[in-house]
C-alpha positions as CSV (number, residue, x, y, z in Angstrom):
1,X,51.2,-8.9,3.7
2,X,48.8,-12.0,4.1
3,X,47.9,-10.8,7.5
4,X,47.0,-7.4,6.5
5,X,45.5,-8.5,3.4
6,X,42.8,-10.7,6.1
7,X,41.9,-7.8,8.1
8,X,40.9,-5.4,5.1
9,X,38.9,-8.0,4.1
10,X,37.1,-8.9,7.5
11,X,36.3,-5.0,8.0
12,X,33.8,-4.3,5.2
13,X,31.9,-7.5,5.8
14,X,31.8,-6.6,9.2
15,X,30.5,-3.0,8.6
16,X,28.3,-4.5,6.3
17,X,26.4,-6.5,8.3
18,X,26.2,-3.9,10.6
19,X,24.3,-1.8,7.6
20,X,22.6,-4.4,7.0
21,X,21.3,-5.0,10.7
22,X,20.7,-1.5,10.9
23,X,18.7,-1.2,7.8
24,X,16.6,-3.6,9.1
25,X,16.1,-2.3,12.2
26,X,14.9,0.8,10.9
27,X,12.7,-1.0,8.3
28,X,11.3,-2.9,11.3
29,X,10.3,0.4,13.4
30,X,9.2,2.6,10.3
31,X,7.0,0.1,9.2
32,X,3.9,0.9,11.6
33,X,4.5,4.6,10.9
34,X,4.3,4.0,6.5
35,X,1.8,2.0,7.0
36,X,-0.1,4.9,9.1
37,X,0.5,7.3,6.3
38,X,-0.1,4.8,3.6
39,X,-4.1,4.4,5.3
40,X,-4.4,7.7,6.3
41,X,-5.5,10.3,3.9
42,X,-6.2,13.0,6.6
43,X,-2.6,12.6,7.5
44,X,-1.1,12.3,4.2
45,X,-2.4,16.4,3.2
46,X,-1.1,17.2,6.9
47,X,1.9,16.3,6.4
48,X,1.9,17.4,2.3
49,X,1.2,20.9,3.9
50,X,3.6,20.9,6.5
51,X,6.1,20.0,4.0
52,X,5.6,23.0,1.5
53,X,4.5,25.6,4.2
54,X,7.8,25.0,5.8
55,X,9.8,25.1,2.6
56,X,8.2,27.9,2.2
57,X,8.6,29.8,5.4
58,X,12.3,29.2,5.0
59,X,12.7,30.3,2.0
60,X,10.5,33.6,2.9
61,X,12.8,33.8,6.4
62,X,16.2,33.7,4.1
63,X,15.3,36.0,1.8
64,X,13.7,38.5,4.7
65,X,16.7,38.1,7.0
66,X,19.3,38.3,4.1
67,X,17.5,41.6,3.1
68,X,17.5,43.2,6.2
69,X,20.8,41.9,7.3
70,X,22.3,43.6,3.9
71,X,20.4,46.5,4.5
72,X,21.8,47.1,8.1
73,X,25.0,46.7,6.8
74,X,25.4,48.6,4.2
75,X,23.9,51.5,5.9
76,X,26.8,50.9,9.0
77,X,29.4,50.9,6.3
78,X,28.5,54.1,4.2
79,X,28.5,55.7,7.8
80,X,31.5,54.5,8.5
81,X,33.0,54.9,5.4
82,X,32.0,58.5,5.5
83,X,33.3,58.7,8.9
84,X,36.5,57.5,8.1
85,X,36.9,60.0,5.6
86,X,36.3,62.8,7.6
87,X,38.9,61.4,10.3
88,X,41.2,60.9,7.2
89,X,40.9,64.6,6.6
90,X,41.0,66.2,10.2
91,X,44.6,64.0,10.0
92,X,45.7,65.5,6.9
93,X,45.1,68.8,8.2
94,X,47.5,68.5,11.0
95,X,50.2,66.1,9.3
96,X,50.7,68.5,6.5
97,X,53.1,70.5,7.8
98,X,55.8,66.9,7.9
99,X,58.3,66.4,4.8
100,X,59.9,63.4,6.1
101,X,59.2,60.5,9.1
102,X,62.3,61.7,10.5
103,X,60.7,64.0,12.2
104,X,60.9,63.4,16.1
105,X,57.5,65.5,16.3
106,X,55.3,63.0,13.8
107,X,55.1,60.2,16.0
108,X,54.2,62.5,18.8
109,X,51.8,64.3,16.0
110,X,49.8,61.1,15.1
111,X,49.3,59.7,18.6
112,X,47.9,62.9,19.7
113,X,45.6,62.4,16.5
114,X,44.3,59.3,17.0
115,X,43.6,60.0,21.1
116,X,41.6,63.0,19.8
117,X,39.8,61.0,16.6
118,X,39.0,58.1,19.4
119,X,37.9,60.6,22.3
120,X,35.6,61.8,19.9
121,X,31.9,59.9,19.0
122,X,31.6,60.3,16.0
123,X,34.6,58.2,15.1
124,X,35.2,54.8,16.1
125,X,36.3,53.7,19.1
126,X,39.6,52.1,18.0
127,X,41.9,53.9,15.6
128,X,45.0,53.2,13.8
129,X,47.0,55.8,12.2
130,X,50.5,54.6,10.5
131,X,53.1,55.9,7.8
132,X,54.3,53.6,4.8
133,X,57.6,52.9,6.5
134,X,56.2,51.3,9.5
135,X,55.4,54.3,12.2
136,X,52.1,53.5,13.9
137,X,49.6,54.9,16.2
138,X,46.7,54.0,18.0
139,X,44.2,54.8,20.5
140,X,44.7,52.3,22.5
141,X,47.0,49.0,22.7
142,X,45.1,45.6,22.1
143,X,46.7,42.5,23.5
144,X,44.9,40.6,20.9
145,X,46.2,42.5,18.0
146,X,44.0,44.1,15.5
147,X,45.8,44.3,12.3
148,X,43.8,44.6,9.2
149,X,44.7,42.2,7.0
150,X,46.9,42.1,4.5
151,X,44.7,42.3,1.3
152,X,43.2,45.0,3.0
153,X,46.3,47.0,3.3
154,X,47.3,46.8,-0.3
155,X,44.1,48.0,-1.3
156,X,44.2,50.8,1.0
157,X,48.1,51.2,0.0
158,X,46.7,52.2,-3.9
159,X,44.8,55.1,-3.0
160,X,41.1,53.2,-2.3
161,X,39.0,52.9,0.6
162,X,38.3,49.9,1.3
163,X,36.5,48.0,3.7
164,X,36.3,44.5,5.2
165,X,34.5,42.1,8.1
166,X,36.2,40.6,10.4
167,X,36.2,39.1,14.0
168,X,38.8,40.8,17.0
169,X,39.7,40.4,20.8
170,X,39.9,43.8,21.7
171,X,38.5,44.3,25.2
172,X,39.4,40.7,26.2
173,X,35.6,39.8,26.0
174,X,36.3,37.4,23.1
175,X,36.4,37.8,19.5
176,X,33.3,40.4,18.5
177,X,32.8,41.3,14.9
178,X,34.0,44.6,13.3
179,X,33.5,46.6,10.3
180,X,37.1,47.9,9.4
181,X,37.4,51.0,7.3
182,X,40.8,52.2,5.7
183,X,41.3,55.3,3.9
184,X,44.8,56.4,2.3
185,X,46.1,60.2,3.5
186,X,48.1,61.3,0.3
187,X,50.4,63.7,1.6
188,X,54.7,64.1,1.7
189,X,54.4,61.2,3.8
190,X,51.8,58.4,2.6
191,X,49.6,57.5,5.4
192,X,46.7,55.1,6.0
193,X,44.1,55.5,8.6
194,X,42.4,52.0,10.0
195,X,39.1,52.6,11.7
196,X,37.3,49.6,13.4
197,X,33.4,49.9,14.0
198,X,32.1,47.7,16.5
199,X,29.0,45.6,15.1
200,X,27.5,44.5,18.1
201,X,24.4,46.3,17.8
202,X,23.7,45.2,14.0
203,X,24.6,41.8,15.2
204,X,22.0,41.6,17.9
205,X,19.6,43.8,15.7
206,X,20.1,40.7,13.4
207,X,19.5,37.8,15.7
208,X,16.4,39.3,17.4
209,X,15.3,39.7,13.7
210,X,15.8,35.6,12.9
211,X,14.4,34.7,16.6
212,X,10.9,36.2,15.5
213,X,11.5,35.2,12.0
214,X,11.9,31.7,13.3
215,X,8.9,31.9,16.1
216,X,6.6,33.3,13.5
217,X,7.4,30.9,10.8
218,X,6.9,27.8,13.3
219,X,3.8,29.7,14.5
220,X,2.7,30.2,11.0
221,X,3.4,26.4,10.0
222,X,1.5,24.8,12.8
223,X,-1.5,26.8,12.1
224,X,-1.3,25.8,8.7
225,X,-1.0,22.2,10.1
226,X,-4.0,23.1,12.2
227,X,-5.8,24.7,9.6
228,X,-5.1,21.8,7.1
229,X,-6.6,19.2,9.4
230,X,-9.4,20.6,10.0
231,X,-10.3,21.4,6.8
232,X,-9.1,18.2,5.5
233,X,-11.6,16.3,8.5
234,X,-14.7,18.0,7.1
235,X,-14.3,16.3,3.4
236,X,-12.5,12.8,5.1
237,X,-15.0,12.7,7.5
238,X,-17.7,11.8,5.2
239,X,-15.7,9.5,3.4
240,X,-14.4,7.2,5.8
241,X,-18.2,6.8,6.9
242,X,-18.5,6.3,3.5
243,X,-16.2,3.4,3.7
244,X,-17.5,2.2,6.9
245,X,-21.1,1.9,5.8
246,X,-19.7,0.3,2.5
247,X,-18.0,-2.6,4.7
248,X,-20.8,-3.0,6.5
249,X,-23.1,-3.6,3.4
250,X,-20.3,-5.7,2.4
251,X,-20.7,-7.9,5.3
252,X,-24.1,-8.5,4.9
253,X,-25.8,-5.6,6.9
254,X,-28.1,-4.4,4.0
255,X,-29.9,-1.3,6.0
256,X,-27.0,0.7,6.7
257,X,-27.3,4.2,5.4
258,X,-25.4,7.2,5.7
259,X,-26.0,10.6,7.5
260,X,-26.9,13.2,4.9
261,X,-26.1,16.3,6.7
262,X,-27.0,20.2,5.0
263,X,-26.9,20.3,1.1
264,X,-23.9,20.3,0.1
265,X,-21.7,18.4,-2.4
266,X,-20.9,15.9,0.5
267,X,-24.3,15.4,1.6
268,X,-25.4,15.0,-2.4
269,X,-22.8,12.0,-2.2
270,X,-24.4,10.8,0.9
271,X,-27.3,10.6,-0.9
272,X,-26.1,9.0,-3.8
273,X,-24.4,6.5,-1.9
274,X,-28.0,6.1,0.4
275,X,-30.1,5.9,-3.2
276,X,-27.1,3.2,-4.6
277,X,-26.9,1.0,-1.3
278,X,-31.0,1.1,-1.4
279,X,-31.3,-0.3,-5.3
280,X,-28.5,-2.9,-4.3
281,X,-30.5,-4.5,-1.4
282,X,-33.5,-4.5,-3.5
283,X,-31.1,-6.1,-6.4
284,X,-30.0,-8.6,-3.8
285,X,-33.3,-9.6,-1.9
286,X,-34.8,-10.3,-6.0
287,X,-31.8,-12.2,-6.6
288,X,-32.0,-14.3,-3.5
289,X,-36.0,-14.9,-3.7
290,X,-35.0,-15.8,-7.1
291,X,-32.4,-18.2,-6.1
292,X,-34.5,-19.5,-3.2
293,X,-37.3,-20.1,-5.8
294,X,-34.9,-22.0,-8.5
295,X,-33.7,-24.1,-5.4
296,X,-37.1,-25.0,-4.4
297,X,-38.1,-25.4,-7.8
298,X,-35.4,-28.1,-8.4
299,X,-35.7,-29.6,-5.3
300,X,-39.6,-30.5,-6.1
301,X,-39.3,-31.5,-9.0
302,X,-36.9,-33.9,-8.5
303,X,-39.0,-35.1,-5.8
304,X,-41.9,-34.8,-7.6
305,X,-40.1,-36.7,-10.3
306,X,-38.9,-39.8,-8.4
307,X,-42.6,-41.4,-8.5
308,X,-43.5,-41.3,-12.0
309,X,-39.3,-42.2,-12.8
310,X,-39.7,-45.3,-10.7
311,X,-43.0,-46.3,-12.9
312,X,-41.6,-45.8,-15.5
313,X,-37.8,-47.2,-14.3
314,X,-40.6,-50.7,-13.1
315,X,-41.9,-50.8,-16.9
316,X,-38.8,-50.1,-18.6
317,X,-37.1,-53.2,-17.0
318,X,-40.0,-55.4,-17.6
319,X,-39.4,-54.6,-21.3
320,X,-35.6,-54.5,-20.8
321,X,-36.1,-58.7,-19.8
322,X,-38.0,-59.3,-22.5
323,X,-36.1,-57.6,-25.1
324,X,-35.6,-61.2,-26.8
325,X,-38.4,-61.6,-27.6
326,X,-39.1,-58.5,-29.6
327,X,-38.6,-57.9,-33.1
328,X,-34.9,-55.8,-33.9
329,X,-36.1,-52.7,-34.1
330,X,-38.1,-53.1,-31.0
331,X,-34.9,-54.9,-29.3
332,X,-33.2,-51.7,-30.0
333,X,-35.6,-49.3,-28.8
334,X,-36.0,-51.0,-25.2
335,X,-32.1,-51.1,-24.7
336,X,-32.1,-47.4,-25.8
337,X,-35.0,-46.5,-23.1
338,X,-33.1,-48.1,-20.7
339,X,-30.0,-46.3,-21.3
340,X,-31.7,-43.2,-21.3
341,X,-33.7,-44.1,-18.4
342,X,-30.1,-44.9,-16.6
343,X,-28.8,-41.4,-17.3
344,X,-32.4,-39.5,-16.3
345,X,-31.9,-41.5,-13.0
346,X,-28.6,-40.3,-12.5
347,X,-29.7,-37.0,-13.4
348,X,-32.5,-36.6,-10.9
349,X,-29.7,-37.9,-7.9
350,X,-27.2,-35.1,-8.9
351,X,-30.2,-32.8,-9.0
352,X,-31.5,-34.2,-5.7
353,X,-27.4,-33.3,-4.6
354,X,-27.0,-30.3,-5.7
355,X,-30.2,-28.7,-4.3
356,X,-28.7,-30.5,-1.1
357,X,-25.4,-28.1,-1.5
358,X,-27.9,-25.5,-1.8
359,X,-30.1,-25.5,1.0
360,X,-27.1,-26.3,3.5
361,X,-28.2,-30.0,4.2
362,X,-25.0,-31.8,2.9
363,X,-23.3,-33.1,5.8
364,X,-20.2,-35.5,5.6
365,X,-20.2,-38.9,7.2
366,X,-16.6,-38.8,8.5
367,X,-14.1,-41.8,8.8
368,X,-10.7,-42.6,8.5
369,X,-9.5,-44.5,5.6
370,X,-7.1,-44.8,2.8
371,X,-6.9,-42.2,0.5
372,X,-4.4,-44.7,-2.2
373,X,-7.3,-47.1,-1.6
374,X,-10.0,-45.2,-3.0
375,X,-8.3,-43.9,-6.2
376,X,-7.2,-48.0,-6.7
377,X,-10.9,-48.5,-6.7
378,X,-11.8,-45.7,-8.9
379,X,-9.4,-46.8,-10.9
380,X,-10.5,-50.6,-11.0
381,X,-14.5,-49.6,-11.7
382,X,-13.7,-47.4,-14.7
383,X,-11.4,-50.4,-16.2
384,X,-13.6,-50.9,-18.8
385,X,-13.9,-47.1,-19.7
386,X,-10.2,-46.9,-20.1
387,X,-10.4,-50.3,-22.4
388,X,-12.8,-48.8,-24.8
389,X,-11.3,-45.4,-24.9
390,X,-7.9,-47.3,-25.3
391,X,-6.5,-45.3,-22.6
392,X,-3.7,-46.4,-19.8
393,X,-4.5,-45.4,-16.3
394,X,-1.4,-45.6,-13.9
395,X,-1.4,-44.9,-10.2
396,X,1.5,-43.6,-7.9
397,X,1.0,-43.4,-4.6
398,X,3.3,-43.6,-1.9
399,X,4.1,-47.2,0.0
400,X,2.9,-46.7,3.5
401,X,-0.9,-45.7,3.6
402,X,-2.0,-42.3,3.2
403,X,-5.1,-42.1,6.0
404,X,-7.1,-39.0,6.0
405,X,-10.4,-38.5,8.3
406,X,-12.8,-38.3,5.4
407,X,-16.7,-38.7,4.0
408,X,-15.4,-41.9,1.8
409,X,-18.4,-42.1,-0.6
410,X,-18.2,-38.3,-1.6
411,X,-14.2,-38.4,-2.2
412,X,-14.8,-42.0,-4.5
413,X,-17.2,-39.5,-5.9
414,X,-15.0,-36.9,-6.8
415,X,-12.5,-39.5,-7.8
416,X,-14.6,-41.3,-10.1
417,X,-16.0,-37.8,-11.6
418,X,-11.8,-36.3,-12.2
419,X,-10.5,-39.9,-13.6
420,X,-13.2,-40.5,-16.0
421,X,-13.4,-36.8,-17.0
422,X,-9.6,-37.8,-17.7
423,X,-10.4,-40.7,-19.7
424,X,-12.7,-38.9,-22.4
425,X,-10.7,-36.2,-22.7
426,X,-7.2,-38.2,-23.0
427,X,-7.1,-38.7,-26.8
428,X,-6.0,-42.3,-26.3
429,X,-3.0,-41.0,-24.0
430,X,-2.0,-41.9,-20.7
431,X,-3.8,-40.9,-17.6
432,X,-2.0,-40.5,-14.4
433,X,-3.4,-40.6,-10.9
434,X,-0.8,-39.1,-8.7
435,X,-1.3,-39.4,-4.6
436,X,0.7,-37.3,-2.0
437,X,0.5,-35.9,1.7
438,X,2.0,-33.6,3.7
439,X,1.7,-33.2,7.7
440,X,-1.5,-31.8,7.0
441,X,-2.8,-32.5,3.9
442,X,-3.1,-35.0,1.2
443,X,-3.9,-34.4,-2.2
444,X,-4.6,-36.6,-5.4
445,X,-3.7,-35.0,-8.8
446,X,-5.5,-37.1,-12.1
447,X,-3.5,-35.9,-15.2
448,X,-4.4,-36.2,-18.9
449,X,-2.2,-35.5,-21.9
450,X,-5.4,-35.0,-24.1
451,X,-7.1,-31.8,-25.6
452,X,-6.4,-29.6,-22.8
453,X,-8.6,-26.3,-21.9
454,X,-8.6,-23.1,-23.7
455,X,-7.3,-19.9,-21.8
456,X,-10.2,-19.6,-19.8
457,X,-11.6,-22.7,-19.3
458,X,-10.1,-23.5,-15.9
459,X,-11.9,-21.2,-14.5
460,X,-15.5,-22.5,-15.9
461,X,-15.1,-26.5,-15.9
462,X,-17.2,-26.1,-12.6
463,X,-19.6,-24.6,-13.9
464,X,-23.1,-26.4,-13.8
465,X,-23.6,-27.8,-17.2
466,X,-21.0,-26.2,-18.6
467,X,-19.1,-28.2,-21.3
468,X,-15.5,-26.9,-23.4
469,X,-17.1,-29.0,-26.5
470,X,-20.9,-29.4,-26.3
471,X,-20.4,-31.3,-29.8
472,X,-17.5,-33.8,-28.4
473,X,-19.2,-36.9,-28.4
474,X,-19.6,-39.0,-24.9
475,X,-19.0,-42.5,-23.8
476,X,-20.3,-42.2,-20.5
477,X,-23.1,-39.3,-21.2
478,X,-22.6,-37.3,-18.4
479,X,-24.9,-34.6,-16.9
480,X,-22.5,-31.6,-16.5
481,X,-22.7,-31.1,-12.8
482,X,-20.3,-34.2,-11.6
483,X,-17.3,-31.6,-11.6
484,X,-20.1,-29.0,-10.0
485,X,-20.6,-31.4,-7.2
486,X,-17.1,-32.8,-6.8
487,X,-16.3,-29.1,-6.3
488,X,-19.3,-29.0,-3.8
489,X,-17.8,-32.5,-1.8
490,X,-14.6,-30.6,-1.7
491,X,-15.6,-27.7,-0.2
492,X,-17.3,-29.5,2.6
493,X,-14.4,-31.3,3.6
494,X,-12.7,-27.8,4.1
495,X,-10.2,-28.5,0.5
496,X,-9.6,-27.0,-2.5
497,X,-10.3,-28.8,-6.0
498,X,-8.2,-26.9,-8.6
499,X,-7.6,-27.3,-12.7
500,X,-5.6,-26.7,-14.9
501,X,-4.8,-27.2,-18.6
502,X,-3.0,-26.2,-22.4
503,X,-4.3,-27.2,-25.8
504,X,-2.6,-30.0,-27.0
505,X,-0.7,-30.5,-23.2
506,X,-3.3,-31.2,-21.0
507,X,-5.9,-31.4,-17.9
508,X,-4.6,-31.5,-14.3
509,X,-7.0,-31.8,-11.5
510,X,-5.5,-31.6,-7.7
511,X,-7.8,-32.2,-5.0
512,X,-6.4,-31.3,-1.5
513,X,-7.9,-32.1,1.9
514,X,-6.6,-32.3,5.3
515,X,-6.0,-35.0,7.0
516,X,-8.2,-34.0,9.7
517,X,-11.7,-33.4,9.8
518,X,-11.9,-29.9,10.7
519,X,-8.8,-28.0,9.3
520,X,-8.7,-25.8,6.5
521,X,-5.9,-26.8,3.4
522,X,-2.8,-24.2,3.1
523,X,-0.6,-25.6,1.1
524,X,-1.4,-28.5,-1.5
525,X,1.0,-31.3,-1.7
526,X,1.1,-31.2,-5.6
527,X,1.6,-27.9,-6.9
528,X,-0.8,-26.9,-10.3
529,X,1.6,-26.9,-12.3
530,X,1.7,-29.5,-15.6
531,X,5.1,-29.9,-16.7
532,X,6.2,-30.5,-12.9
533,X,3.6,-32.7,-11.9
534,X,4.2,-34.4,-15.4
535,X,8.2,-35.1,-14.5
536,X,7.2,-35.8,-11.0
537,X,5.0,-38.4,-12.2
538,X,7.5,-40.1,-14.5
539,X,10.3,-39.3,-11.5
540,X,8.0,-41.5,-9.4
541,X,7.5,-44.1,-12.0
542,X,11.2,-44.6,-12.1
């Protein structure tokens, strides 16, 4: 039984992966063809018409052919049936004169009846003439036989006519199809007369009748097919010029118009769509000399700014030295100008950056170096930060050096922007700085178990000058672009700088670059996700 048991088994899974192979297979070649229909709206009300005009053609051709078909028929049977009844009486005519099948005359009798009935043509060719007991006679023998049947006969044997279809080898031309007729003579004797109509004609009458049924409804469905496209093409025709004039005002080409052709509905659209393209390039061209003019604005001022910032930067450090020798409230004063002076100065550089980013003159100073490195010394020049916040800053990295071709001061940039973003927002909580690569990327992920961001949020913290909490107070009084511009420094390298965050859970920050200068990131080694990086982290730590 074991055996046995093993080859049931094997059999399904083979067939299965046969299915299986052959399912895909045929998912393989469909594919272009769904895809075709899926982009093709001319095609999809082709074939929608072809669908129902066929369904409809057949169901017109059934019901035609089933009508006429019935109809020929039943008019060949009430012939026949009528026919049969007058052979049935031109027998009981001559068989009268018979009291019992004893008779040495009644076979004689009814052979000579049925030669007459078949010689003449208004009968049917083939006749059968027999007694209840058994004696028969026809008008010709068949080598095929061609008994009615048996439910036939009993009818016939009550008194009925009856009728019935069937198929017989009587010439030895192959089974033909018949109308049989049988009529009971109630005489002495009971008798029943069998004729047999040949349907031949009916039957061809019939198959000429589907043939043009068949021609005229594939006739009739391609013309709808041809109709249907060609109607269809004079509405899709517009519309996919529609669609190519709106890609190519999508790519930047701004004059593109559509054709208008006559006055119709389509050409109204056409001009609609000319009218709507024509306020959009307007829209656009004010937006960009407005943009062009807000660049240039920032870019001189802050030029224009650096002279009368480095007088005043001159006179505030001469008071800054002296600050001794001032009274308190003057002491205080000087150190606050200075701070403030400090922050307006670092302003004015992030201003003098971003208008960089902005008129396409950033450019990265490339070199290889170590990635681990640079977060180390992030991490060592915001020491003091992290002391006064109370805040923990631990780094993982990996032990062998993580190189990367990369611009080193814009990458310590974004570093130092993400970890001390971290810091104030920590809540007193740990910060971690995680570092990982992959063949072609590396990635450094700075997470906080602080506040967190809002649903929302993620997507603004680059914003320029945006802030979550404009009311949160500072230690390091930033000036709301350092996450614009590390966004900026990441993007020129080709990377991606993502966030991330919960109320009450967290910040994460992942920047990814490639190790190369020139490739594009795919995948980040750190996945943005906070409760996996967070178990990574302590994974690592372990």
């Amino acid at each position: 039984m074991a055996p046995d048991q093993g080859r049931t088994r094997e059999r399904p899974a083979w067939l299965r992966r046969l299915a299986q192979g052959a399912a895909r297979y045929a998912g393989r070649v469909s594919r272009p063809l769904v895809d075709r229909f899926r982009a093709s709206l001319q095609l999809r009300v082709v074939s929608s018409t072809l669908i129902a005009s066929t369904i409809l053609v057949l169901i017109f051709s059934f019901v035609v052919a089933g009508s006429v078909t019935s109809g020929l028929l039943d008019d060949r049977r009430d012939t026949a049936v009528e026919e049969t009844e007058n052979a049935a009486e031109n027998a009981a005519e001559q068989l009268g004169s018979f009291t019992t099948e004893s008779d040495t005359s009644l076979a004689q009798t009814m052979q000579r009846i049925v030669a007459e009935l078949g010689d003449d043509p208004a009968y049917a060719p083939y006749i059968m003439l027999r007694t209840a007991n058994g004696t028969v006679a026809k008008t010709h023998p068949v080598s095929g036989g061609a008994e009615p049947s048996a439910e036939l006969q009993s009818t016939v044997a009550e008194g009925k006519v009856a009728t019935q279809y069937a198929e017989f080898d009587i010439d030895d031309e192959g089974p033909q199809p018949y109308l049989v007729v049988g009529s009971y003579i109630d005489l002495n004797i009971g008798y029943e007369i069998y004729a047999l109509y040949p349907l031949e004609s009916q039957q061809e009458a019939i198959g000429l009748l589907r043939t043009n049924l068949a021609l005229a409804g594939v006739a009739l469905v391609l013309l709808l097919g041809v109709i249907a496209a060609l109607v269809t093409r004079l509405v899709v025709t517009p519309v996919r010029e529609a669609a190519r004039t709106s890609q190519r005002l999508a790519a930047g080409l701004l004059h593109e118009r559509m054709e208008v052709r006559g006055s119709d509905d389509l050409a109204r659209l056409a001009g609609s769509f000319n009218l709507m393209a024509e306020n959009l390039q307007n829209q656009i061209r004010r937006l960009e000399e407005m943009s062009m003019m807000q660049r240039r604005f920032t870019s001189d001022v802050s030029h224009e700014l650096r002279t009368p910032l480095a007088t005043m930067r001159m006179a505030a450090d001469l008071l800054y030295d002296n600050r001794d020798e001032f009274d308190p409230l003057t002491k205080r004063s000087t150190e606050l100008l200075q701070h403030e002076i400090d922050r307006f100065e670092d302003l004015l550089q992030e201003l003098l950056e971003i208008s960089r980013f902005d008129s396409g003159f950033a450019s990265l100073e490339v070199e290889a170096v170590d990635v681990g490195r640079i977060a180390e010394d992030v991490v060592e020049g915001l020491s003091r930060l992290a002391g006064e916040c109370g805040v923990e800053v631990a780094i993982k990295k990996p032990q062998r050096r993580v190189i990367a071709e990369v611009d080193q001061r814009r990458v310590h940039r974004i570093l130092r922007n993400l970890v001390s973003n971290a810091i104030e927002h920590a809540e007193g909580r740990p910060v971690e700085i995680t570092v990982a690569e992959s063949d072609t990327a590396v990635a450094v992920a700075v997470r906080d178990h602080g506040v967190g961001l809002k649903p929302g949020h993620a997507d603004r913290v680059f914003d320029r000058f945006w802030r979550a909490d404009p009311s949160r107070n500072r230690k390091t009084g930033g000036t709301g672009l350092g996450l614009a511009i590390s966004l900026e420094d990441a993007k020129l390298h080709s990377g991606t700088l993502k966030a991330t965050g919960a109320p009450g859970v967290g910040t994460l920050f992942v920047l990814t670059l490639p190790l190369q200068s020139g490739n594009r990131v795919i995948n980040s080694p750190i996945p943005l996700r906070l409760q996996q990086s967070k178990e990574a982290f302590r994974a690592t730590q372990d």
